[in-house]
C-alpha positions in Angstrom: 93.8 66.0 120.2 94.0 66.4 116.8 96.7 69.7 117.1 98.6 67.4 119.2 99.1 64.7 117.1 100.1 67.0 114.1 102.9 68.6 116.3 103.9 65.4 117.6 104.1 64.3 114.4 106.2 67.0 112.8 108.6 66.8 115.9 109.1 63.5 115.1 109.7 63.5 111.4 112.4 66.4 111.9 113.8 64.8 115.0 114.6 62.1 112.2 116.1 64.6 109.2 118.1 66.3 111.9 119.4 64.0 114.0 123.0 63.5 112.7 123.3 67.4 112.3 120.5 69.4 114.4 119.7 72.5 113.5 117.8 75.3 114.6 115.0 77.8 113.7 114.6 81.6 114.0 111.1 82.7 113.4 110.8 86.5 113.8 107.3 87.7 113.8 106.9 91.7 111.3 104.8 93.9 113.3 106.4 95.2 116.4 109.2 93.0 116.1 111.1 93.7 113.1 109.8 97.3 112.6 107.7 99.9 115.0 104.8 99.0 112.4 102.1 98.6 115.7 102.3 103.0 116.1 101.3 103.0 112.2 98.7 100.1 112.0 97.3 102.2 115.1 97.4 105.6 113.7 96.3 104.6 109.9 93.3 102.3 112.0 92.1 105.2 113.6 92.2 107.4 110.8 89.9 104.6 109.1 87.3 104.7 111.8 87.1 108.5 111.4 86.7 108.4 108.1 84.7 105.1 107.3 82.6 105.3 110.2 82.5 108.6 111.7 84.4 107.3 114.8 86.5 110.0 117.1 88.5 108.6 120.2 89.6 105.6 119.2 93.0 105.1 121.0 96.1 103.3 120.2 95.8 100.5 123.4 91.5 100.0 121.7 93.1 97.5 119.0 95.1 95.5 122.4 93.1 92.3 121.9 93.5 92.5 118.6 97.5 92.7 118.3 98.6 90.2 116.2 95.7 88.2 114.6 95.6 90.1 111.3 94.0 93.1 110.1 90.3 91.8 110.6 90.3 91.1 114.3 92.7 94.5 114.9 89.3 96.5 113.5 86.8 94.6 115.4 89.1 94.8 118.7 88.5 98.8 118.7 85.3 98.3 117.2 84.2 96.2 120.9 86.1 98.4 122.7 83.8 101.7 121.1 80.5 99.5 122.0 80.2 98.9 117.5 79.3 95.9 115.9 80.8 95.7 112.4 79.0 93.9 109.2 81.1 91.7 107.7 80.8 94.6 104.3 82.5 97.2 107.4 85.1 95.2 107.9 86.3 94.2 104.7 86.3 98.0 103.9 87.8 99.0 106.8 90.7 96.5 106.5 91.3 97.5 102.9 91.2 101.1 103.7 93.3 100.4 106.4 96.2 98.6 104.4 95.8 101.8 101.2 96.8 104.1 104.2 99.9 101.9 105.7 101.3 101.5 102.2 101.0 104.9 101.8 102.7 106.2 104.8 105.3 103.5 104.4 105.6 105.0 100.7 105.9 108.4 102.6 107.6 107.6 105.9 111.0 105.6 106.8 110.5 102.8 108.5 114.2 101.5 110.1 113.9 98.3 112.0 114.4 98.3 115.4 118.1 97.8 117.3 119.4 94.2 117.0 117.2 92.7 114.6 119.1 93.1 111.0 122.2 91.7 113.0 120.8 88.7 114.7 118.9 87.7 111.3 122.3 88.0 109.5 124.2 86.1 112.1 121.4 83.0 112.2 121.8 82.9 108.1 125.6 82.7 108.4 125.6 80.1 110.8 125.1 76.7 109.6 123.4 75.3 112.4 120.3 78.3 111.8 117.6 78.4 109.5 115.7 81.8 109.7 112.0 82.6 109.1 109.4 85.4 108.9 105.9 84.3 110.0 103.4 86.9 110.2 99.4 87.5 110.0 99.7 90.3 108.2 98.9 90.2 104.3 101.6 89.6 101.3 101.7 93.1 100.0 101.8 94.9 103.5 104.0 92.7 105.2 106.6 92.4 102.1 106.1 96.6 102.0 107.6 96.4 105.6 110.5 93.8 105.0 111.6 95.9 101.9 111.2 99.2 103.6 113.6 97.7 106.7 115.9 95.9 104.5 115.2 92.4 105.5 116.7 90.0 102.9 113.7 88.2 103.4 114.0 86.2 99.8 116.8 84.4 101.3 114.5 83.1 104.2 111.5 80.9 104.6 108.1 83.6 104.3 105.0 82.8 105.6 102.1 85.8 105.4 98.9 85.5 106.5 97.7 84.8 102.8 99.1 81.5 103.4 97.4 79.9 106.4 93.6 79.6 106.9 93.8 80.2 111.0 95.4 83.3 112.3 97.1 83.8 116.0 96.6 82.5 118.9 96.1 79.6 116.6 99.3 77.9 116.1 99.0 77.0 112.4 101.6 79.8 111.2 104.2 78.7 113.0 103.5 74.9 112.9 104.2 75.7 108.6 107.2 77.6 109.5 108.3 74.7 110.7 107.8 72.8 108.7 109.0 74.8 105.5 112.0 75.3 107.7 112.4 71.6 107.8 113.3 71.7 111.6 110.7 70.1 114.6 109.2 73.2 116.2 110.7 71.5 120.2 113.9 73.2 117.8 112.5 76.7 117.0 112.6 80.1 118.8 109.9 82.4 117.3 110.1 86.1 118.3 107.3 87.9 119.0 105.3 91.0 120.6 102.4 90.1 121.5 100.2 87.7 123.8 98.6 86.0 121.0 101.7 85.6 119.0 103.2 84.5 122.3 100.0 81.6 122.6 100.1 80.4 119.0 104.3 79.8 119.6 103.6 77.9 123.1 100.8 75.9 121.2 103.0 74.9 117.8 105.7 73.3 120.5 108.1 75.9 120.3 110.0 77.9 122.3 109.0 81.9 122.9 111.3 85.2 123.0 108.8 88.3 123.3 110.2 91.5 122.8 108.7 94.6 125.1 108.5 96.9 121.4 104.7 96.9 122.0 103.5 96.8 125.4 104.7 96.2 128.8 106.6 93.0 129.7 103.9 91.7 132.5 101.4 91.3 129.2 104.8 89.1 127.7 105.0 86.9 130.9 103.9 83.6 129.2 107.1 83.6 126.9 110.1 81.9 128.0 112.7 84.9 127.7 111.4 88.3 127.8 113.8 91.2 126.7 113.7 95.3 125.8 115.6 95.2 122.7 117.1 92.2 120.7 120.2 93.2 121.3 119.9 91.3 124.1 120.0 88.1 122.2 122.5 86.2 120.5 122.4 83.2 119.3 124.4 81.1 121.7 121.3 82.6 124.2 118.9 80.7 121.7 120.8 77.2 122.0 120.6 77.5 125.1 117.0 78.1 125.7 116.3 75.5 122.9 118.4 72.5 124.4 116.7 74.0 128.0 114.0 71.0 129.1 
């Protein structure tokens, strides 16, 4: 009741700000939507578990449940899958293993962003009717690593990391403070996303959902309201619409 009430009470005060003038909001999630970051979390995550904890086999589709609800949870997702339970010491060395070898591959390695998504970004911020985000669960010094390695102009947006919110996805809290920093009622706001529990912390902040098929299969995407292959698919008269649709 209590989640409810905050969202109905954020709708509401935007609903107010915006009324003469009503505006919109594009969230776009980091990993797996901006950048094919999910093949190097899973490669440098693997490495980790071979050389932290003498773990071979670990596969790519072992860190599944743990796809977008930060570094912690995308360890202990393998870690269940591989029959391990973790100490909390593990995982704190695991995840900051894990984030020494993404910086270093993304130090290393190009990283372009996928097809579509510089474009639609630049076309939101030109448009006066859009205000653009990034909300992710990943950390400040990864997450801004990825934005600068892809060219995101990411200072001129509204940036939320997981450093900033206490709850991670499928919680809805890091969207609800997009939002809000955003200044727009989430019942306004498309975020873009990858995975099933990005998709559930969207549906739960009150805001509409576009997943993009970048990390798994589209039957895994089903609970968002557009699903597409690329974002080149989108534009933003396709976001009005699905915005304004009741």
């Amino acid at each position: 009741m209590a989640l409810k009430s905050a969202v109905e009470k954020l709708n509401a005060i935007c609903y107010t700000l915006n009324a003469v003038n009503r505006l919109y909001g594009l969230i776009f999630d980091i990993d797996g939507v901006i950048a094919d970051t999910e093949s190097v979390n899973a490669r440098v995550t693997i490495q980790v578990f071979e050389d932290l904890l003498g773990i071979d086999g670990v596969k790519r589709e072992d860190f599944a449940a743990g796809l977008g609800r930060g570094a912690e949870e995308y360890v202990k997702a393998a870690a269940s899958v591989h029959g391990l339970k973790l100490s909390a010491e593990q995982v704190s060395q695991a995840t900051q293993l894990r984030q020494e070898y993404f910086l270093k591959v993304l130090r290393e390695e190009p990283l372009p962003p996928f097809p579509g998504v510089l474009e639609l970004m630049e076309k939101a911020m030109q448009s006066p009717g859009f205000r653009v985000a990034i909300a992710t669960s990943g950390t400040l010094e990864k997450s801004r690593t990825v934005l600068e390695a892809t060219g995101v102009p990411y200072h001129k947006m509204v940036y939320i990391n997981g450093n900033d919110v206490t709850h991670k996805k499928p919680h809805p809290e890091l969207f609800l403070l997009a939002a809000e920093r955003l200044g727009i009622k989430p019942a306004d706001c498309v975020v873009i996303e990858d995975a099933p529990n990005g998709i559930q912390a969207a549906k739960a902040a009150g805001t509409k959902c576009i997943a993009v098929t970048n990390s798994t299969g589209a039957a895994n995407l089903a609970e968002a309201d557009v699903v597409c292959d690329s974002l080149e698919q989108i534009d933003l008269q396709a976001i009005i619409e699905l915005i304004r649709a009741k």
